[in-house]
PyMOL commands that place a pseudoatom at each C-alpha (Angstrom):
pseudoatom trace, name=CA, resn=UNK, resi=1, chain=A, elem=C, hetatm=0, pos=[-3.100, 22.637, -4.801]
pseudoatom trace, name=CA, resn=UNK, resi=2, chain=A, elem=C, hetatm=0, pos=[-6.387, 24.031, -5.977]
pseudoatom trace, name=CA, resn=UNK, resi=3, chain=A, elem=C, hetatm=0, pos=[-7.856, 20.145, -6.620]
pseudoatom trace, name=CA, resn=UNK, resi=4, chain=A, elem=C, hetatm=0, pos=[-6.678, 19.561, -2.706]
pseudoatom trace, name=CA, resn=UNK, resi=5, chain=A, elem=C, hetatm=0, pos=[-8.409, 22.432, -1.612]
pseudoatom trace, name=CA, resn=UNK, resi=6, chain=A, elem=C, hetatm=0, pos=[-11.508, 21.868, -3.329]
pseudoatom trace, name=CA, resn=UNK, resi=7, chain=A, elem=C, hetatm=0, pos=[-11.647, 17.805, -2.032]
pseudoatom trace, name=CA, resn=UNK, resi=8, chain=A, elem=C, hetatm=0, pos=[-10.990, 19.376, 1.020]
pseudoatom trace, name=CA, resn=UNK, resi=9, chain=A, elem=C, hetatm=0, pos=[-14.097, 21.491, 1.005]
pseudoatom trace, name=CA, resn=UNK, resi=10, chain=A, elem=C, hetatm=0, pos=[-16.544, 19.585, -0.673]
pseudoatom trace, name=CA, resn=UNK, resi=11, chain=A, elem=C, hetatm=0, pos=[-15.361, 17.191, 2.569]
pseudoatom trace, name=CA, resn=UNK, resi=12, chain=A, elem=C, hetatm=0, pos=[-15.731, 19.028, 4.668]
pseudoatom trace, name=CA, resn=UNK, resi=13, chain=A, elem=C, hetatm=0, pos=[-19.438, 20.304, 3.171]
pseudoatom trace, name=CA, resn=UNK, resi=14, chain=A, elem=C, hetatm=0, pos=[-20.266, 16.292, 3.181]
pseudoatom trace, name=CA, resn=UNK, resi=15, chain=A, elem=C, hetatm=0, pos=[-19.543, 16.190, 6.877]
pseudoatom trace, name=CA, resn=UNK, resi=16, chain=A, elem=C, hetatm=0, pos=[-21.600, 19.062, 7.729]
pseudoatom trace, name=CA, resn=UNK, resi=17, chain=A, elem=C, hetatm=0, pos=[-24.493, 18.032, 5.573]
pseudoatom trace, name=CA, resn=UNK, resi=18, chain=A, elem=C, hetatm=0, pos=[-24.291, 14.284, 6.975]
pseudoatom trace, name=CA, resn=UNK, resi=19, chain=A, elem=C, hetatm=0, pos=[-23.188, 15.470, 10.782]
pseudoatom trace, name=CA, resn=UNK, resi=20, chain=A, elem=C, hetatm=0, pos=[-27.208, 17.596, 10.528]
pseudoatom trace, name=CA, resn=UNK, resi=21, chain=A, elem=C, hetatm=0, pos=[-28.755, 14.349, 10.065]
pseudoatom trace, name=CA, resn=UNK, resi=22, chain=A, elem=C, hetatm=0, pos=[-26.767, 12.152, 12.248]
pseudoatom trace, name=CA, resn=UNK, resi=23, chain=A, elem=C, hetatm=0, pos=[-23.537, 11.443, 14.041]
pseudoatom trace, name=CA, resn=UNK, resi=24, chain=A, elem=C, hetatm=0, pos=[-21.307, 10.744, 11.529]
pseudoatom trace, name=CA, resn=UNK, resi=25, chain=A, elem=C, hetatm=0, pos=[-17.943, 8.818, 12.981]
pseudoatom trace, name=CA, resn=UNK, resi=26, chain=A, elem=C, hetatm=0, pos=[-14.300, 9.948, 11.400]
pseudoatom trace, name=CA, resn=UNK, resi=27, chain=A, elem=C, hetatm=0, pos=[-11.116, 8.529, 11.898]
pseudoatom trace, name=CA, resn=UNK, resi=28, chain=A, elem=C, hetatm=0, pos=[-7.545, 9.415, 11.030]
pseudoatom trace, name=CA, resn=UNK, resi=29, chain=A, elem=C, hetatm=0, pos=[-4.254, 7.923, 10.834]
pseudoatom trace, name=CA, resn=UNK, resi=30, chain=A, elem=C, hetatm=0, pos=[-0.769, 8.311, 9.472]
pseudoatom trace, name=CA, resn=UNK, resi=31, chain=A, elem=C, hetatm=0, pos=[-0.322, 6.028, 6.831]
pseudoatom trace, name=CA, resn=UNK, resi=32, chain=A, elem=C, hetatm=0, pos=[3.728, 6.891, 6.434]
pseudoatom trace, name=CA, resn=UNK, resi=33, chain=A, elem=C, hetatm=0, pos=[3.821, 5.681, 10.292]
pseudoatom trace, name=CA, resn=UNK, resi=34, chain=A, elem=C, hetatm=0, pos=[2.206, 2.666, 9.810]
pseudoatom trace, name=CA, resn=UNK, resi=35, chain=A, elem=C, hetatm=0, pos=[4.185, 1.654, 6.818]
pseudoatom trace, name=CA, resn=UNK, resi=36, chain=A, elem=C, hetatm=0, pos=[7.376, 2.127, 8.484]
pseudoatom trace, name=CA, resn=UNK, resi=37, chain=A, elem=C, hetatm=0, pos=[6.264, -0.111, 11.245]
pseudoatom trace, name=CA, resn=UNK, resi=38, chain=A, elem=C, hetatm=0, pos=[5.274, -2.681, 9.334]
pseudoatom trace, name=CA, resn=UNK, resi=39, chain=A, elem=C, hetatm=0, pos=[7.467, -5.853, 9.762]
pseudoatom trace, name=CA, resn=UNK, resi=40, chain=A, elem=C, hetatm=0, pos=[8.135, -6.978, 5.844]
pseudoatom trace, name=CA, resn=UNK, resi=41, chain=A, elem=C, hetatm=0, pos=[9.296, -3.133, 5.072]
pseudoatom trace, name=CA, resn=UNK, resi=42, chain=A, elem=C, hetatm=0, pos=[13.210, -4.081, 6.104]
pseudoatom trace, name=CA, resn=UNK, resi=43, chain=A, elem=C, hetatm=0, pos=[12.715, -7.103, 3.912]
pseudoatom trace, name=CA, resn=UNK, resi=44, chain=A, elem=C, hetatm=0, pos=[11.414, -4.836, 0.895]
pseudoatom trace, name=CA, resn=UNK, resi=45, chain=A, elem=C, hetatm=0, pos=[13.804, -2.597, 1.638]
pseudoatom trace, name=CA, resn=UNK, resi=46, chain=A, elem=C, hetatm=0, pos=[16.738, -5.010, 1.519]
pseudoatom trace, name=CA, resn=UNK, resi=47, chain=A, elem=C, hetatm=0, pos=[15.327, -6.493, -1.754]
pseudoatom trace, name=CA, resn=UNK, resi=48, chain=A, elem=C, hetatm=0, pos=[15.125, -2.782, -3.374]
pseudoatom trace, name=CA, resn=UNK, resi=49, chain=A, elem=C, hetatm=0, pos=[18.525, -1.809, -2.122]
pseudoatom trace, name=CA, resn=UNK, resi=50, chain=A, elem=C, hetatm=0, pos=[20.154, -4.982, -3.760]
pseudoatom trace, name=CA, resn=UNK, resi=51, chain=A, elem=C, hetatm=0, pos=[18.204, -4.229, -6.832]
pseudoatom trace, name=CA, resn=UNK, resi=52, chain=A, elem=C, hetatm=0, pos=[19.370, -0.872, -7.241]
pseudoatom trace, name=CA, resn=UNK, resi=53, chain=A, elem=C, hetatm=0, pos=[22.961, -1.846, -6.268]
pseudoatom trace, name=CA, resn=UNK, resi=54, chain=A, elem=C, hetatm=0, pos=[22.985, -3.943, -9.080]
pseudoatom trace, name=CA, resn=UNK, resi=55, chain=A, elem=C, hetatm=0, pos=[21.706, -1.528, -11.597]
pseudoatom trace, name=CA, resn=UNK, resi=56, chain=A, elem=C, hetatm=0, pos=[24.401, 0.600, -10.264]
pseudoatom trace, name=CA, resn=UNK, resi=57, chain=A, elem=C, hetatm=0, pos=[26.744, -1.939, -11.372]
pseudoatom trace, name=CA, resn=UNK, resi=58, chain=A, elem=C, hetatm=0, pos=[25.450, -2.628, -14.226]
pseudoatom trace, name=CA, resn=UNK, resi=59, chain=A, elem=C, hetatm=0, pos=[25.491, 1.578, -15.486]
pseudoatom trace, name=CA, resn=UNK, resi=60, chain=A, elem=C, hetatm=0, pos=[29.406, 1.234, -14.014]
pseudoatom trace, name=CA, resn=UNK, resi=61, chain=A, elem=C, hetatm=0, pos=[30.581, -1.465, -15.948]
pseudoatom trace, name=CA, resn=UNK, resi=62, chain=A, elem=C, hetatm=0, pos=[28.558, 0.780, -19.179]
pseudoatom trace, name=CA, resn=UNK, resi=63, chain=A, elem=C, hetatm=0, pos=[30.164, 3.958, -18.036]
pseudoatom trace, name=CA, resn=UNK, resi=64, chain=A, elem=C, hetatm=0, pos=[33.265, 2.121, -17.548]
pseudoatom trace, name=CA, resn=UNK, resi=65, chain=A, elem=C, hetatm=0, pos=[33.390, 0.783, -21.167]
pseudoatom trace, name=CA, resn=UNK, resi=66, chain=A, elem=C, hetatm=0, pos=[32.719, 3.993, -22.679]
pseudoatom trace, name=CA, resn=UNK, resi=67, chain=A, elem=C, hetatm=0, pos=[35.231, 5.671, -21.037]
pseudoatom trace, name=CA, resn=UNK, resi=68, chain=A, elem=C, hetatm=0, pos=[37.726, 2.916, -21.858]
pseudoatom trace, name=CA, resn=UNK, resi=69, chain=A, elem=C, hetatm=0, pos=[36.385, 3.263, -25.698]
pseudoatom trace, name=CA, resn=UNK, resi=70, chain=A, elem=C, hetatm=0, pos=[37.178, 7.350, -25.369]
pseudoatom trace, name=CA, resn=UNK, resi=71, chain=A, elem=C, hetatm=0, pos=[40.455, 6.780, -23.995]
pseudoatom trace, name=CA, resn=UNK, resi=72, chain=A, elem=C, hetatm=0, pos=[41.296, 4.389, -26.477]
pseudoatom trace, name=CA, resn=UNK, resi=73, chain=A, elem=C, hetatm=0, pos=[39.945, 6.536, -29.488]
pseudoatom trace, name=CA, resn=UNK, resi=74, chain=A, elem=C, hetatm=0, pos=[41.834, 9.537, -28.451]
pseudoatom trace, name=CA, resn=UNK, resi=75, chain=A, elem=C, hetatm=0, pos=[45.029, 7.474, -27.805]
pseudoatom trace, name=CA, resn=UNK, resi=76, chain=A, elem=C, hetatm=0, pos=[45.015, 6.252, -31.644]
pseudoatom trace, name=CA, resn=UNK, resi=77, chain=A, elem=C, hetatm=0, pos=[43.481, 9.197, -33.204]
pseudoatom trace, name=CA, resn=UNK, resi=78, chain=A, elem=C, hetatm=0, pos=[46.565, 10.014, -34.593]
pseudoatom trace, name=CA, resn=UNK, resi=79, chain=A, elem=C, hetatm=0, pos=[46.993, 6.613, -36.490]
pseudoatom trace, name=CA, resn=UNK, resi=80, chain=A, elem=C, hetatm=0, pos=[43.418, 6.900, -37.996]
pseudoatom trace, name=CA, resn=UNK, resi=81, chain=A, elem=C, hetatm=0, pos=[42.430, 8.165, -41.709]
pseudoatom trace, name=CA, resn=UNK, resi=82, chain=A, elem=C, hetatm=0, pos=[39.705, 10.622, -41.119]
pseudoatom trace, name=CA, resn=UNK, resi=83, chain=A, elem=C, hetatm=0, pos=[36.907, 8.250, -42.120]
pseudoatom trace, name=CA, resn=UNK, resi=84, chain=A, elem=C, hetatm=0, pos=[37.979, 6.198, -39.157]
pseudoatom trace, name=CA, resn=UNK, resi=85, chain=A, elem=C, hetatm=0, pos=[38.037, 9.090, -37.014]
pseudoatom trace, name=CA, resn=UNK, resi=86, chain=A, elem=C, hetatm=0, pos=[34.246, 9.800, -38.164]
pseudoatom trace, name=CA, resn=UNK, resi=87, chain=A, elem=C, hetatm=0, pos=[33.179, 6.096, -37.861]
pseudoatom trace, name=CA, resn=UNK, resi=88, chain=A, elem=C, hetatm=0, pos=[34.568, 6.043, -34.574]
pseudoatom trace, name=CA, resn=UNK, resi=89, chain=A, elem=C, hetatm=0, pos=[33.171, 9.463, -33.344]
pseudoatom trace, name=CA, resn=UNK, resi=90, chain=A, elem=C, hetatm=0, pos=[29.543, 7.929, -34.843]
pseudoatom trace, name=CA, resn=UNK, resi=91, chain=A, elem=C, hetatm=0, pos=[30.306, 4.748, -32.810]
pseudoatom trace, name=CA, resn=UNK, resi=92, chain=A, elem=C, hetatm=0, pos=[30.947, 6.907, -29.392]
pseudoatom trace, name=CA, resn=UNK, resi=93, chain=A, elem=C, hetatm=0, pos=[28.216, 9.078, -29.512]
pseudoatom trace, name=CA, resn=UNK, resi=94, chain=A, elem=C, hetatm=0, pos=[26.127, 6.164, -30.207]
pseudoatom trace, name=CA, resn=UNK, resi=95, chain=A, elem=C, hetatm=0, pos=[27.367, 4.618, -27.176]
pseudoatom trace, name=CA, resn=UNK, resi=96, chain=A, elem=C, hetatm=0, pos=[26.829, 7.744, -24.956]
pseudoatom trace, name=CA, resn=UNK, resi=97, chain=A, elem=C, hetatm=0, pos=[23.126, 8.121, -26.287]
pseudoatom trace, name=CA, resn=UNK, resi=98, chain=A, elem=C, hetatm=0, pos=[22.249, 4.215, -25.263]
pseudoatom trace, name=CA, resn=UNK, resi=99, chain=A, elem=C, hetatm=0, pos=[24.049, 4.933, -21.718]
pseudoatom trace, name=CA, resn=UNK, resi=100, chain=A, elem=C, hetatm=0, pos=[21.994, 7.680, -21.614]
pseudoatom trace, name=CA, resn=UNK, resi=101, chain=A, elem=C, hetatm=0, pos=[18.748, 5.787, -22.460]
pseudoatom trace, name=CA, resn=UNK, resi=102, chain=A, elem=C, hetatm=0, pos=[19.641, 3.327, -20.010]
pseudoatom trace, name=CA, resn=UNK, resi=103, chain=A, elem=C, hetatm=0, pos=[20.558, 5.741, -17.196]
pseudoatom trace, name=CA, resn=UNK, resi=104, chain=A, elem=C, hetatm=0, pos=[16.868, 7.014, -18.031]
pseudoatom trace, name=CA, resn=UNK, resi=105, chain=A, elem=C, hetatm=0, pos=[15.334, 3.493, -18.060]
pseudoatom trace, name=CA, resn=UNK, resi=106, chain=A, elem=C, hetatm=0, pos=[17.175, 2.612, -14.917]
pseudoatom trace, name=CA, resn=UNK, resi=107, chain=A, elem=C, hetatm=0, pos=[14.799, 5.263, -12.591]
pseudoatom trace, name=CA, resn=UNK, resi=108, chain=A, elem=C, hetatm=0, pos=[11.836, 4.056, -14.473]
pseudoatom trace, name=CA, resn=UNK, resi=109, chain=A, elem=C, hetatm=0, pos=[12.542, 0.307, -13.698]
pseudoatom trace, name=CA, resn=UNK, resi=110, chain=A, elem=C, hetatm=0, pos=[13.873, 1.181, -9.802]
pseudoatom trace, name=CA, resn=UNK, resi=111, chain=A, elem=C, hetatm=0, pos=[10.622, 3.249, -9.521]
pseudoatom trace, name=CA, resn=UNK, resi=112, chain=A, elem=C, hetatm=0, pos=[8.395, -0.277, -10.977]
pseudoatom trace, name=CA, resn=UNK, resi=113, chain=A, elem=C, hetatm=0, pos=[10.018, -2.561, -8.773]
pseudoatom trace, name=CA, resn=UNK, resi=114, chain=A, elem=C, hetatm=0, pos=[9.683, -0.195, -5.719]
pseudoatom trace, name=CA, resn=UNK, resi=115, chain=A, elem=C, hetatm=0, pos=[5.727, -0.112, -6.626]
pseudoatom trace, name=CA, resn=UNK, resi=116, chain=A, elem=C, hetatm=0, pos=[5.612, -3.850, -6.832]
pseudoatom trace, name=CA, resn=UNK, resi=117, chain=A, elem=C, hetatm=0, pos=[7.697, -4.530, -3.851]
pseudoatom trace, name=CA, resn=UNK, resi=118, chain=A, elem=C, hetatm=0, pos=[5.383, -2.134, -1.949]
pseudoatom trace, name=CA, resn=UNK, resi=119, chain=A, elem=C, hetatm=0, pos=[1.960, -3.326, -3.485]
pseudoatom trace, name=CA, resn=UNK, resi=120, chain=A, elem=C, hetatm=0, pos=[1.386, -6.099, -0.503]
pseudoatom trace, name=CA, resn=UNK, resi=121, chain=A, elem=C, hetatm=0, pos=[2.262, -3.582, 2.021]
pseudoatom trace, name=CA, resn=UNK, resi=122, chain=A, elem=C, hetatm=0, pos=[-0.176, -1.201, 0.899]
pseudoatom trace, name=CA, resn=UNK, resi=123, chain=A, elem=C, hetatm=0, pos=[-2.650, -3.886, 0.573]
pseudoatom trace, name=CA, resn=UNK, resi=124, chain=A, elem=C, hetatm=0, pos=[-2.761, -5.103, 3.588]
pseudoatom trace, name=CA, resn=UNK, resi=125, chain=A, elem=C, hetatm=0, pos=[-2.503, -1.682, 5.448]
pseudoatom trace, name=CA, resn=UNK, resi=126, chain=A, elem=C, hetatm=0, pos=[-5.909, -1.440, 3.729]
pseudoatom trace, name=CA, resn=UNK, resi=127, chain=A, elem=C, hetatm=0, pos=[-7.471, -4.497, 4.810]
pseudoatom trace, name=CA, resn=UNK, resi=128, chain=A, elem=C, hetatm=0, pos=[-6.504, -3.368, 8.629]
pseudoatom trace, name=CA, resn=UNK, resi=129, chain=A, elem=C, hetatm=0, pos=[-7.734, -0.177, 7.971]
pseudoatom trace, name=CA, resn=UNK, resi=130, chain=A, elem=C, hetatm=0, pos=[-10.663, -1.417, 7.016]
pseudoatom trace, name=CA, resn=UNK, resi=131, chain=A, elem=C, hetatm=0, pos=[-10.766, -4.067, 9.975]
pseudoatom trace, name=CA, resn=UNK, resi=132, chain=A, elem=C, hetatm=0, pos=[-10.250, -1.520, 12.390]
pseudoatom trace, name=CA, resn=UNK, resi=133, chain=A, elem=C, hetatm=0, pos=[-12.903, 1.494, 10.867]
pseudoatom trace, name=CA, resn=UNK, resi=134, chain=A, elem=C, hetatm=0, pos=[-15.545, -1.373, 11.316]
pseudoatom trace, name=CA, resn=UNK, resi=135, chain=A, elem=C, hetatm=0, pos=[-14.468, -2.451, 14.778]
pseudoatom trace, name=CA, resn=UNK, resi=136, chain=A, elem=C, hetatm=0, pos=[-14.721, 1.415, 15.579]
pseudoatom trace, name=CA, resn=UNK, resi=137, chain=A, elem=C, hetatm=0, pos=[-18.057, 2.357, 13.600]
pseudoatom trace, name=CA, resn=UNK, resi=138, chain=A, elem=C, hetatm=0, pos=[-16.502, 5.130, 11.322]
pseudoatom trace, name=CA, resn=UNK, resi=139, chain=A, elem=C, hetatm=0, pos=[-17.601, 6.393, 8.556]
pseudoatom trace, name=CA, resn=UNK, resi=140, chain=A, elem=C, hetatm=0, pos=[-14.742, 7.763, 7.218]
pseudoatom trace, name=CA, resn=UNK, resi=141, chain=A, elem=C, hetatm=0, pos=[-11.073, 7.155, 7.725]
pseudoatom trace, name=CA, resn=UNK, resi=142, chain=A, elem=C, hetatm=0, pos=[-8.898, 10.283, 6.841]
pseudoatom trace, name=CA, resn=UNK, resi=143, chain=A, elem=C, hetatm=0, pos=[-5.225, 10.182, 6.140]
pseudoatom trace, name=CA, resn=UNK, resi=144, chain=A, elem=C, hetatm=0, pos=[-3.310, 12.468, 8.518]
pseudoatom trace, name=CA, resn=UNK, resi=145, chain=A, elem=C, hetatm=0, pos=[-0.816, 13.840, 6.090]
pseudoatom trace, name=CA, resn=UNK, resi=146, chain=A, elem=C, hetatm=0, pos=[-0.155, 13.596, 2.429]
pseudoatom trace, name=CA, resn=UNK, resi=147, chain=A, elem=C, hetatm=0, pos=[2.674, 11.907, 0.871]
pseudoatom trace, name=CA, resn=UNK, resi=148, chain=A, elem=C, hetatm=0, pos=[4.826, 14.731, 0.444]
pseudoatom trace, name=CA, resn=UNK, resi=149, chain=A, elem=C, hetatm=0, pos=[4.417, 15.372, 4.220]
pseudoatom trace, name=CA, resn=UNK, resi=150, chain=A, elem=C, hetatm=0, pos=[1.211, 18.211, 4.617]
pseudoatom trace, name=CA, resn=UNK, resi=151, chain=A, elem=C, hetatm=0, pos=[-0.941, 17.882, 6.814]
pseudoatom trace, name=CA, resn=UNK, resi=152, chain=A, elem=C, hetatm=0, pos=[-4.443, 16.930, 6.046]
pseudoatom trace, name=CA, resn=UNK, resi=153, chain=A, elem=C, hetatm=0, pos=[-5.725, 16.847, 9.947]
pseudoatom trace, name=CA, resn=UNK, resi=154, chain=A, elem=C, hetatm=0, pos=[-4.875, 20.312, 11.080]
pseudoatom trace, name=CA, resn=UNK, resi=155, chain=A, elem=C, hetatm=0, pos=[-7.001, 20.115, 14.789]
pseudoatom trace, name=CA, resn=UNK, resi=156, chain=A, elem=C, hetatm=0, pos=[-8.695, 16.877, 16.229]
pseudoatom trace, name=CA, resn=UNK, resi=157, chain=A, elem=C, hetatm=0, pos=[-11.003, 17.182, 18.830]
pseudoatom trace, name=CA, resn=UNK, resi=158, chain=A, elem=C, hetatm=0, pos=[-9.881, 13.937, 20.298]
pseudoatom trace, name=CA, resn=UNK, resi=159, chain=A, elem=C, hetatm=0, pos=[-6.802, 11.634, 19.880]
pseudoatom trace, name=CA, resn=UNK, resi=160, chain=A, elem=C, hetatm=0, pos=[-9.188, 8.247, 20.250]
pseudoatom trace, name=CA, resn=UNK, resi=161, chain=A, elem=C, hetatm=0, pos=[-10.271, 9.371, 16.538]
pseudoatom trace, name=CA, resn=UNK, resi=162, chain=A, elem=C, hetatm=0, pos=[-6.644, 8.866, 15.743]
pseudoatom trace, name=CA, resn=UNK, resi=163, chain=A, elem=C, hetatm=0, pos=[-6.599, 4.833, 14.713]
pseudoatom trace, name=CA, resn=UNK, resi=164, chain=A, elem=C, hetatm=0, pos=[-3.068, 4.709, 13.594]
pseudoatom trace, name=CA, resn=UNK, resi=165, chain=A, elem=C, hetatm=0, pos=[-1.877, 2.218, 16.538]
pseudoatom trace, name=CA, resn=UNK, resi=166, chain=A, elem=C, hetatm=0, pos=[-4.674, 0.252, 16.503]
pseudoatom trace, name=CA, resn=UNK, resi=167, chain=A, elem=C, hetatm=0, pos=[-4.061, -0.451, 12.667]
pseudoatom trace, name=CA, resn=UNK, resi=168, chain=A, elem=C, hetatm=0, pos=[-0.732, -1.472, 13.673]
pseudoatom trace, name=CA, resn=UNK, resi=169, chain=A, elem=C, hetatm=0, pos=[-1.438, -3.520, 16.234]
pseudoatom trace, name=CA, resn=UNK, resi=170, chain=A, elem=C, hetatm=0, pos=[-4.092, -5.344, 13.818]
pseudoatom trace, name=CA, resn=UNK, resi=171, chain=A, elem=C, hetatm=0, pos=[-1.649, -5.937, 11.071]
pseudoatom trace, name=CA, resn=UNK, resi=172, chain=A, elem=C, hetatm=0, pos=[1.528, -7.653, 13.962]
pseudoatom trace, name=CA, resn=UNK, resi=173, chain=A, elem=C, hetatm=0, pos=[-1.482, -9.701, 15.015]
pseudoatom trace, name=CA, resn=UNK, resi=174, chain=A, elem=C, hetatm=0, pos=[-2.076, -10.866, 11.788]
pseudoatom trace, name=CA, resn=UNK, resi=175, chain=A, elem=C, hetatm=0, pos=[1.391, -11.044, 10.685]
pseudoatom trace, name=CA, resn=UNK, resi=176, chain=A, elem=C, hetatm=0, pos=[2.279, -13.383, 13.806]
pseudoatom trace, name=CA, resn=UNK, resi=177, chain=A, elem=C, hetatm=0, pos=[-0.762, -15.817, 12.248]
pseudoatom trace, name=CA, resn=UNK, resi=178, chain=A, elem=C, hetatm=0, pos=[1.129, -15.584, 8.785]
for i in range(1, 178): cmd.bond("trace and resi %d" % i, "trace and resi %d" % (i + 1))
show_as sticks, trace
zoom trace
């Protein structure tokens, strides 16, 4: 919070100093909007949700084995020596450890592939932002709100600063050349 404020103020000091010298040209946009507009975001989507659906099978079909293996200890725990009982035990809780590691691994590798599958987006949300700041002479091109959903742009003195449709427009254009 403190590191946000303090960008936010030595911004805002940069603008000040600059705006004294000459006009200095901001823009703003929401980058959430834009990249739930874009037209390949139902196709990443689809591709993540069939990923995930089959790690969720895959920690089933573990979860269901371990559960068999419990059911099947305690069923013939009464036919075992105690050394088998203790092997066995050893054997489960090893079992429940590596479903455990691979319950942990699972966000980890849902969390990579979302990354990847959203690296082109992001990329080429840059390229039109960039596009469309040099089309509009600004300076600067502010995001509107963080990613957990704050606002960064809290009063704008004009909604033709706001280039968030414009970027949009520049990336369907492009995507109907694709």
């Amino acid at each position: 919070m403190f590191r946000k404020l303090a960008s936010l103020f030595f911004l805002l000091l940069f603008v000040i100093s600059t705006s004294a010298f000459g006009q200095l040209n901001i823009g703003y946009l929401n980058t959430q909007e834009v990249i739930s507009q874009m037209p390949e975001r139902s196709q990443i989507e689809e591709e993540l949700n069939s990923f995930v659906q089959q790690k969720r099978e895959e920690l089933q079909q573990k979860t269901t084995e371990f559960q068999d293996a419990v059911a099947e200890f305690q069923q013939n725990q009464g036919n075992m020596s105690d050394s088998e009982i203790q092997k066995r035990e050893k054997q489960l809780a090893q079992m429940e450890s590596e479903m455990t590691q691979f319950r942990q691994g699972l966000q980890q590798q849902i969390q990579q592939r979302r990354a990847t599958l959203l690296e082109p987006l992001y990329n080429k949300m840059d390229e039109a932002i960039s596009t469309v700041a040099e089309r509009n002479n600004l300076d600067f091109v502010i995001n509107e709100a963080t990613g957990n959903g704050e606002n960064v742009i809290y009063y704008a003195a004009s909604e033709k600063m706001n280039i968030t449709q414009q970027v949009l427009q520049y990336i369907n254009e492009t995507s109907d050349q694709n």
